[in-house]
C-alpha positions as CSV (number, residue, x, y, z in Angstrom):
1,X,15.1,-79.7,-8.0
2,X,17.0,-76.7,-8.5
3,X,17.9,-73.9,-5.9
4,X,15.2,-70.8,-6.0
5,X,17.7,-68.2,-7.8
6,X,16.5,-65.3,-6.0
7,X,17.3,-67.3,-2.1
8,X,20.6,-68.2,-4.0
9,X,21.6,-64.8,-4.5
10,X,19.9,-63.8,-0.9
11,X,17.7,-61.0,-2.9
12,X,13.7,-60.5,-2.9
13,X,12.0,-61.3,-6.0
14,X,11.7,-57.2,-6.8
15,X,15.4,-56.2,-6.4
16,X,16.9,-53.8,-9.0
17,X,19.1,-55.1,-11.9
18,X,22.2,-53.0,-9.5
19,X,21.2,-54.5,-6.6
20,X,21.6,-57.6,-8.0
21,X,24.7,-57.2,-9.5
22,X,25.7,-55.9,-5.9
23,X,24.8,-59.1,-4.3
24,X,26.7,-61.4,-7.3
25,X,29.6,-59.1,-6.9
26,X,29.4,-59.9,-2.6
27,X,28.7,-63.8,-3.6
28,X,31.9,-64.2,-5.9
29,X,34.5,-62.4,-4.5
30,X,33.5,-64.5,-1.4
31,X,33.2,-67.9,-3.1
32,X,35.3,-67.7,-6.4
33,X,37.6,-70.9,-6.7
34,X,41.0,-68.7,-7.1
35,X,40.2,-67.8,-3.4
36,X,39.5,-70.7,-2.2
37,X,42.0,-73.5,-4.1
38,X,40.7,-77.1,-3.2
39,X,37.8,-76.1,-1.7
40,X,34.7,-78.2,-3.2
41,X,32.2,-77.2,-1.0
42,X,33.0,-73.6,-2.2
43,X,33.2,-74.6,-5.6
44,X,29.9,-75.9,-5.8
45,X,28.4,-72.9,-3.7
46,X,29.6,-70.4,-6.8
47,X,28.5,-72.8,-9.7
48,X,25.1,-72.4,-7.9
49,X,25.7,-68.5,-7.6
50,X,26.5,-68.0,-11.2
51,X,23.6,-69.7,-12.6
52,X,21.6,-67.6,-10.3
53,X,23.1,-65.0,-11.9
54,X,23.1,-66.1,-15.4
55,X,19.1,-66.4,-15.1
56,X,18.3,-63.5,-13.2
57,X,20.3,-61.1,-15.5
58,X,19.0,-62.0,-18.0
59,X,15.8,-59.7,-18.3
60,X,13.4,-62.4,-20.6
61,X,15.2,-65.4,-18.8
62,X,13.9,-63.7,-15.6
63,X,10.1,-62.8,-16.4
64,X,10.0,-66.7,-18.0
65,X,11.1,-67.9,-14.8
66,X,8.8,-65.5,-12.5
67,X,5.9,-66.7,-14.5
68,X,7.0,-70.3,-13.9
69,X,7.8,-71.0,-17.6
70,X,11.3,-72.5,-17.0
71,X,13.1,-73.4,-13.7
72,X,16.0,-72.6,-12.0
73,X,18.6,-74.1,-14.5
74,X,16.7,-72.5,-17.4
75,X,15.0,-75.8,-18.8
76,X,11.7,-75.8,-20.1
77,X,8.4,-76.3,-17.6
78,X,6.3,-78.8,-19.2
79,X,3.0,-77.6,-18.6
80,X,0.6,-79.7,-15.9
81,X,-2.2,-81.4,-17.9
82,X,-5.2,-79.8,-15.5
83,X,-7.3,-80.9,-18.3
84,X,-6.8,-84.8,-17.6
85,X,-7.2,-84.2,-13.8
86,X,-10.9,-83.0,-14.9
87,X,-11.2,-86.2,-17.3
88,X,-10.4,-88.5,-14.4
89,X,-13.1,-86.8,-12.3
90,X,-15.4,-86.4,-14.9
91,X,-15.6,-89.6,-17.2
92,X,-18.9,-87.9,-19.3
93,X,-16.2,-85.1,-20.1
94,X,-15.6,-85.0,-23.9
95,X,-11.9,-85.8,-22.9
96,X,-13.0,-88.7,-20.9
97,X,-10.9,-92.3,-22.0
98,X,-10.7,-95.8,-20.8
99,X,-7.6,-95.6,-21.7
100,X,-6.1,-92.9,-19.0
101,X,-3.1,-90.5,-20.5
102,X,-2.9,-92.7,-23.8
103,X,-5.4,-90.3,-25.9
104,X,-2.4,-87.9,-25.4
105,X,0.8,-89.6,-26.1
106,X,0.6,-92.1,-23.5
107,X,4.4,-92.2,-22.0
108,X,5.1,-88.9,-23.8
109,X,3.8,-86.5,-21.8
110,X,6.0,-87.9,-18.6
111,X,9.2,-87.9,-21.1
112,X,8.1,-83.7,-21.8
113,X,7.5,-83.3,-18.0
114,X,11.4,-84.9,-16.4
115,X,13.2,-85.3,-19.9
116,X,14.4,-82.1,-20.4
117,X,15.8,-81.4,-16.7
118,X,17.4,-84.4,-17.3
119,X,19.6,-83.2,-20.1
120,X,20.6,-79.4,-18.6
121,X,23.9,-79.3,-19.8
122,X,26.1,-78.7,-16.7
123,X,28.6,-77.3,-18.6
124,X,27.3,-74.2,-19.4
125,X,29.2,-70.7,-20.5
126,X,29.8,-68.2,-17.8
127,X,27.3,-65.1,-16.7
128,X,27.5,-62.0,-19.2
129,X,29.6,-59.0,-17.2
130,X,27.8,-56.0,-18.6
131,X,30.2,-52.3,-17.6
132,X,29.9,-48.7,-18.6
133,X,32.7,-47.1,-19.5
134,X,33.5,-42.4,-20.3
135,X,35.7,-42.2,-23.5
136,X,36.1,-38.6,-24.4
137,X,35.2,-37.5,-27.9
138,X,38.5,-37.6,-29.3
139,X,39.2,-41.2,-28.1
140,X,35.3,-42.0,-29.8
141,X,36.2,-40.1,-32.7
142,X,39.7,-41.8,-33.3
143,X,39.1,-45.0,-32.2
144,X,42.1,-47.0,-31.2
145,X,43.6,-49.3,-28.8
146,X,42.8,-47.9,-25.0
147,X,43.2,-50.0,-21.6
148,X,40.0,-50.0,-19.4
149,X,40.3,-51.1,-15.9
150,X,36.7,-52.3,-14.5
151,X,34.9,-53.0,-11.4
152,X,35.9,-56.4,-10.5
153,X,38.0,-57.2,-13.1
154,X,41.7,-56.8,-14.1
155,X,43.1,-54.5,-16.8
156,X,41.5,-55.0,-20.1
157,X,43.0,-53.9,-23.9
158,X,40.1,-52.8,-26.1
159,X,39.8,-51.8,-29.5
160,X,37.7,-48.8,-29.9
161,X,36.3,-48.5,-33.4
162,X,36.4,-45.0,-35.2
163,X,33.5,-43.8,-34.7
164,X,31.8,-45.2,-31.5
165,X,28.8,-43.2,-30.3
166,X,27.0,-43.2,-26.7
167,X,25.0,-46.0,-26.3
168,X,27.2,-48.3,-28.6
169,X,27.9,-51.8,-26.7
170,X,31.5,-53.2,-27.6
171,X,31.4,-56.9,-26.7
172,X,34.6,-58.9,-25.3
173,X,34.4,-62.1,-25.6
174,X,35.4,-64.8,-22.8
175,X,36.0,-61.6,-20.4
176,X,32.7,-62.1,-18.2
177,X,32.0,-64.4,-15.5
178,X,34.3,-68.0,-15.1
179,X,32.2,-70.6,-17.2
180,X,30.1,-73.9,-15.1
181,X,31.8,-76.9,-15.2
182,X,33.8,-76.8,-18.0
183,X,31.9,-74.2,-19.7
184,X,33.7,-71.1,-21.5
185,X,33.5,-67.4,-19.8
186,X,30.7,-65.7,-20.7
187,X,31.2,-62.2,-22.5
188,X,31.6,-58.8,-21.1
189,X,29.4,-56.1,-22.6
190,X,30.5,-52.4,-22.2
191,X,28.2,-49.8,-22.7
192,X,29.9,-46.2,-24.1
193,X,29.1,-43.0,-22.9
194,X,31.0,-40.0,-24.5
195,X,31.7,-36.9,-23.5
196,X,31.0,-33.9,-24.8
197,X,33.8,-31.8,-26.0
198,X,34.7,-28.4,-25.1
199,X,35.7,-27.1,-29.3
200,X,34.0,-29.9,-31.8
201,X,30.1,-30.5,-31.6
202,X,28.7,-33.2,-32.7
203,X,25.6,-33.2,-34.9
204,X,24.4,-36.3,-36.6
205,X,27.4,-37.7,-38.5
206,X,28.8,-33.8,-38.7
207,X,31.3,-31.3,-36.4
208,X,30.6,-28.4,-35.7
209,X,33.4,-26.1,-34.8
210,X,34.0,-22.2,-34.2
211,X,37.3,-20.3,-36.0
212,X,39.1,-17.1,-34.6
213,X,40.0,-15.3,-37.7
214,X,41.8,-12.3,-38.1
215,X,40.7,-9.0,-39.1
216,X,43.0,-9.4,-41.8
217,X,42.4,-12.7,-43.1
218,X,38.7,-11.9,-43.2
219,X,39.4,-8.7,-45.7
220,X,42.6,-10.1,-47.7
221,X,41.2,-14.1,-47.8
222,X,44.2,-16.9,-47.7
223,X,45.1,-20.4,-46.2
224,X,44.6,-20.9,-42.5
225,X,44.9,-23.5,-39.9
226,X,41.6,-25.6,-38.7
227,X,41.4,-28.3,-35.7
228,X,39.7,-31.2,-36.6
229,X,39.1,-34.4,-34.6
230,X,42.0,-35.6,-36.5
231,X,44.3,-33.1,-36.7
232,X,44.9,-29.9,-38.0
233,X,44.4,-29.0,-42.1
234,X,44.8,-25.8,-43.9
235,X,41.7,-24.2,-45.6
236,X,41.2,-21.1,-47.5
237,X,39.0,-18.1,-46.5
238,X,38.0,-16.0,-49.2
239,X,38.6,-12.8,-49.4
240,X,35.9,-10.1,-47.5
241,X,34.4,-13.1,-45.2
242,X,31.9,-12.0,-43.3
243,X,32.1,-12.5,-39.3
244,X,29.9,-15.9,-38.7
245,X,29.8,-16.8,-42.0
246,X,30.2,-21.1,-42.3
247,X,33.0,-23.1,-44.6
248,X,32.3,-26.9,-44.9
249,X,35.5,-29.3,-45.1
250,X,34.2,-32.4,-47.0
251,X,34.4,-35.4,-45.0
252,X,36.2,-34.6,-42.0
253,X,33.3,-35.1,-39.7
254,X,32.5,-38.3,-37.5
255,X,32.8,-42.4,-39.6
256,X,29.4,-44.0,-40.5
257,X,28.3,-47.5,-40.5
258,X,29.0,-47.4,-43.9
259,X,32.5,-46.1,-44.1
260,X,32.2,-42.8,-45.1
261,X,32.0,-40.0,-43.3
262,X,30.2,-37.2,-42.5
263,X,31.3,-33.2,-43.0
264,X,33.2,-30.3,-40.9
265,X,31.1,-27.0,-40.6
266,X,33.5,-24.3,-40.0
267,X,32.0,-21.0,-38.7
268,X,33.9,-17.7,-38.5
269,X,34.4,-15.9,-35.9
270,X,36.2,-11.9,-36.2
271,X,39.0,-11.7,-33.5
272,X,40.5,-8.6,-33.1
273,X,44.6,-8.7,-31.7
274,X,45.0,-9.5,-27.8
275,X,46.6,-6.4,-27.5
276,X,45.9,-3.1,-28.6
277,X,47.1,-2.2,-32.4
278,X,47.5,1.6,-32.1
279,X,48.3,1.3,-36.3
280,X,45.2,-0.9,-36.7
281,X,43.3,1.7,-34.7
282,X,44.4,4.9,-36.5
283,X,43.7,3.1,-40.0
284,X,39.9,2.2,-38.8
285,X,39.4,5.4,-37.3
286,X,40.7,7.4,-40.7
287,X,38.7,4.5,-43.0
288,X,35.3,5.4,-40.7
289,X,35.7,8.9,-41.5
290,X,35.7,8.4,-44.9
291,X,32.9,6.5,-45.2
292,X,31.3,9.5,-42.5
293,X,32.2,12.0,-45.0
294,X,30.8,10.0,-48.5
295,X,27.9,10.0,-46.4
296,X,27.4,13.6,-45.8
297,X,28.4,14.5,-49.0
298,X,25.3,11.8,-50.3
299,X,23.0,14.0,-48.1
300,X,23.9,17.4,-49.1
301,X,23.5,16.6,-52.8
302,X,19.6,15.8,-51.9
């Protein structure tokens, strides 16, 4: 019979999904063959804690084993034929046979109730190694080749696709927990977070992004410089662009499913020099006047 998983693991039967990743972590870096070369007894100890593992991670694997559906190596319960036991005891029971369990398969139900222990496959693929990882929105945006170094577990080279989102899982496979027996590794699963960025929002499958323009460019219109996640591009303002008013750039916002992507919204924003500009100055002060005096001269004539 196989080894309770939860007295395996040395963790009560309502512990957290981190506290029992806490107590795996404890178990393996105690009993993980590389540590201990040659050393059967310890061998055997972390097959056992692995499969613990394996079951008790696994949320539906869990709940079947709480409610006594399968046992500790994952197999099948056959379930216990109460209804014969009340045939035996009650032979004017419509179940009731002379001829015992034979009305029901005769040797059958014995080969349902030991066969399938029997054939657990002992080589089995290691626990999955589930992480969380930060990228910031660049790296998300970009995708690319990045290095991740994780709890427990040396350096590992990912591929980010272009595009990732929080909440995205990127699977790695054979980079979980060492394999039973001669069982492969199981998978790692890492769960992206992204961070917000401090210039380029992100809404839906567009950017968002603000644009210091000139007083100058706003009036006269021509080709500026715009950041996008990708780089820089050049777009044209019109001429007599209004403060806060929104250009799109056509496909520069974040990659869909799909492969194409979504759109930039540029919005305007009037910045006047860093430093005083006494000729700037004089020639809004003399163009205010003018329109002060077109003004009064409207007024008059009514």
């Amino acid at each position: 019979m196989s080894d309770d998983p939860y007295k395996v693991l040395g963790v009560t039967r309502d512990v957290s999904e981190a506290d029992l990743r806490k107590a795996y972590r404890k178990l393996a870096k105690k009993l993980h063959p590389d540590l201990n070369p040659g050393n059967k007894k310890a061998e055997e100890a972390f097959k056992k804690v692995a499969t613990a593992y394996d079951l008790l991670n696994d949320p539906a694997k869990r709940a079947q084993f709480d409610r006594g559906e399968i046992d500790a190596s994952g197999s099948e319960r056959a379930r216990q034929p109460y209804y014969h036991e009340q045939a035996e005891r009650d032979a004017d029971h419509p179940y009731g046979s002379d001829q015992g369990f034979a009305d029901f398969g005769g040797e059958d139900i014995f080969a349902q109730m030991f066969g399938r222990a029997g054939r657990a496959d002992p080589n089995r693929s290691g626990p999955v190694a589930r992480y969380r990882v930060k990228l910031n929105f660049l790296e998300a945006f970009n995708g690319g080749k990045r290095t991740l170094t994780l709890p427990d577990s040396p350096a590992l080279d990912v591929m980010i696709p272009p595009g990732t989102r929080t909440g995205q899982t990127l699977r790695l496979r054979g980079k979980g927990g060492p394999g039973i027996g001669k069982g492969p590794p199981g998978d790692a699963l890492i769960e992206v977070e992204v961070r917000p960025d401090p210039m380029f929002k992100l809404k839906g499958d567009d950017i968002y992004v603000d644009l210091p323009l000139s007083l100058r460019d706003a009036v006269l219109g021509g080709r500026v410089s715009v950041p996008t996640p990708s780089g820089p591009v050049a777009m044209t303002v019109p001429k007599w662009s209004n403060a806060s008013a929104v250009l799109r750039l056509k496909g520069k916002g974040m990659v869909r499913s799909g492969g194409a992507s979504g759109d930039e919204y540029v919005t305007l924003r009037l910045t006047l020099p860093a430093e005083p500009d006494a000729e700037l100055q004089d020639f809004v002060s003399g163009w205010g006047k003018a329109e002060h005096h077109k003004t009064e001269q409207g007024e008059d004539a009514r």
